[in-house]
N, C-alpha and C positions, 0 to 999 in steps of 0.2 A: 727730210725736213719738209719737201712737197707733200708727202703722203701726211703729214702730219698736220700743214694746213687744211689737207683738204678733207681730214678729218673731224677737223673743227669746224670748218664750213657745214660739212652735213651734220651735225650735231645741232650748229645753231640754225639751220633750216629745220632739225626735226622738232627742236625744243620750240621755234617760233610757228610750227603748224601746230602741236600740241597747243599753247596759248589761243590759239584764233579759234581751234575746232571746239574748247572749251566756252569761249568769252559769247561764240556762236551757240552754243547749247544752251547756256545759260538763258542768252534772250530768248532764246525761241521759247525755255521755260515761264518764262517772265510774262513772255506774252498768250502760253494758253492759261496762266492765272488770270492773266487780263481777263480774258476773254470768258473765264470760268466766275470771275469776281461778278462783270457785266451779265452774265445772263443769271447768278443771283440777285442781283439786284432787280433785272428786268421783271425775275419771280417773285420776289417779297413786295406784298401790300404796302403802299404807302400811308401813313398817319395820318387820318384825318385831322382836318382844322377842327378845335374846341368848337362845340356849337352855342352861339349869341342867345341866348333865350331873354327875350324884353317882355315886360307887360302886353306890348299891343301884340308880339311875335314868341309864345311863349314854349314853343316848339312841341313834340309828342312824349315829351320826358315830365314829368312832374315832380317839380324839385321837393327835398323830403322838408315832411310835414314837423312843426313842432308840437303837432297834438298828434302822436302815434296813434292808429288802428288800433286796437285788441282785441283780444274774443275769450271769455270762459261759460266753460261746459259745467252743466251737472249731468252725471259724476265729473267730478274734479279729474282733468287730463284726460275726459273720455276718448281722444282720438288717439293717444299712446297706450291706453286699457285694450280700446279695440286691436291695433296691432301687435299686443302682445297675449290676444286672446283670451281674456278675461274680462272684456265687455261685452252688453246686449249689443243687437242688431241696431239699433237707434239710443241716442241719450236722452234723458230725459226734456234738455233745453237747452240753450245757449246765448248769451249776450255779448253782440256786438256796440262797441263805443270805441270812441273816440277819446284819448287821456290828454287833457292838460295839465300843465303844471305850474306853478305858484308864481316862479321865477322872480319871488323879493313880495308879492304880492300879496294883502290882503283879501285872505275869502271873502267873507261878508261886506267887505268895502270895495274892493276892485271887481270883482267877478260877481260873485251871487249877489241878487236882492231881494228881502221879504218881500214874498207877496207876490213878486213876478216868477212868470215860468221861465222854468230852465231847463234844458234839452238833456242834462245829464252826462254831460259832456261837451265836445265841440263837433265842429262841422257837420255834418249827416247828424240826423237823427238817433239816437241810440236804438238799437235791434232787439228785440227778444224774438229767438226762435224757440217755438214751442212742437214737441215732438211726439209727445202723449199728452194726455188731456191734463189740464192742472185747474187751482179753484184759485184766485187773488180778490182776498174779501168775499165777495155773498156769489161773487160771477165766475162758470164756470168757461174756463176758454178751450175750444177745441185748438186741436194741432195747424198750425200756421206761421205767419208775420206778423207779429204786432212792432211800436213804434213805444218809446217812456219818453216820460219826463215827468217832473218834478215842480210843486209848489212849496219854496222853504217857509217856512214860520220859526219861529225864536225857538220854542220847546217840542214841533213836532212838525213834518213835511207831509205831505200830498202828495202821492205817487197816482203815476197815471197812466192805465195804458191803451192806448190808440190806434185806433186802427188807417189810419194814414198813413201809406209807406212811403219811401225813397224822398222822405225830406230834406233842406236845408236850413240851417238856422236858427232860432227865435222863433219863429210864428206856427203855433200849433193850432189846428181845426179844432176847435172846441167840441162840434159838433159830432165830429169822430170820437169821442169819446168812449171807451167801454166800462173801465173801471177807473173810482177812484177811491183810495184808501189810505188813510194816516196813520201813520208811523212816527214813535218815538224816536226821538236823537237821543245819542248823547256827546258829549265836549269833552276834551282834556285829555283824548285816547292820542298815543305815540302818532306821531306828526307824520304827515305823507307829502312828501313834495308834487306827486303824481296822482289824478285821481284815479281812484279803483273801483270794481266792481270785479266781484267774487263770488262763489256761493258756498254757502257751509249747512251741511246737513243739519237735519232737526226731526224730532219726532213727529211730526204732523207731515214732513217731505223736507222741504230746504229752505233758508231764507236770500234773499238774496243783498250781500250786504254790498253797502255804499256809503264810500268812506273816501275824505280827503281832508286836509290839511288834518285838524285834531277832532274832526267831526264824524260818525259814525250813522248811520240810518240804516237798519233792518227791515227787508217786504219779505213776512210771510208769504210761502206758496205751497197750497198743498194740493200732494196726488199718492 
């Protein structure tokens, strides 16, 4: 009967060191997580706070435009022609503008007005880059920067191109002037909520069409 307690005695000493040697593993587990969780965290970047951007503090981000950049070439997609090896060494040309859109708005009423100039877009100036030589009306333009814009009239526009660059605005140097050439509209063509400029081949070289809401205007240019 002694040997029998005293079997049970060491049984529940050995079962109660088993308990402790575990409950002890355990934490000491627990605490190189700890310790493994803290120096992740120590390592990972913290999120910056959103940046305040106000009128007077408008920070180095420029928030997006609702008159998108754009740009087309002639040939039509020349920078993907180039990289797939079937374009020249230079395009012929390129126009940079600015797109606005309608947004519920009347053309002729809210945006354009007979008579006054129009930049052919928004913001900046509209671009033509010229890359070989080309002729727009009676003037032959060498390869450079020129600037457009536009005088509308009821049944035909004033196209115009300038040699004043990196403008803003409205207000164009008259005196910069190089070319100027009228071109027929036409009305009622499929409705564009964005304005466009595009170019489309022609026998004489390309025109360069411009077009918004149902309005169409074609500039010959040839080379």
């Amino acid at each position: 009967m002694k040997s029998l307690s005293v079997a049970v005695l060491f049984l529940w000493i050995l079962v109660s060191g088993c308990k402790e040697n575990s409950k002890t593993a355990a934490e000491n587990m627990d605490a190189e997580q700890q310790v493994k969780n803290d120096s992740i965290a120590n390592l990972t970047p913290q999120r910056p706070q959103p940046l305040q951007q106000t009128e007077e503090e408008p920070g180095i981000y420029a928030e997006v435009d609702l008159s998108p950049m754009d740009m087309s070439y002639y040939p039509h997609k020349f920078p993907q022609l180039k990289m797939a090896g079937s374009g020249d060494s230079l395009p012929v040309m390129r126009v940079i503008y600015s797109r606005p859109h309608l947004q519920g708005r009347n053309l002729f009423e809210d945006i354009i007005k007979f008579g006054e100039n129009w930049r052919l877009g928004a913001n900046e100036a509209t671009e033509l880059d010229i890359f070989q030589p080309v002729t727009i009306g009676d003037k032959k333009l060498a390869p450079g920067r020129y600037t457009l814009y536009a005088i509308p009239k009821a049944g035909y526009w004033t196209i115009v191109v300038n040699e004043e660059l990196d403008m803003w605005g409205l207000k164009q140097n008259e005196a910069k002037d190089l070319v100027r050439v009228q071109v027929p509209v036409t009305y009622y063509n499929p409705q564009l909520e964005y304005f466009t400029m595009v170019f489309e081949k022609a026998d004489y070289g390309a025109n360069l069409i411009i077009a918004w809401d149902d309005v169409v205007a074609k500039l010959p240019i040839k080379f």
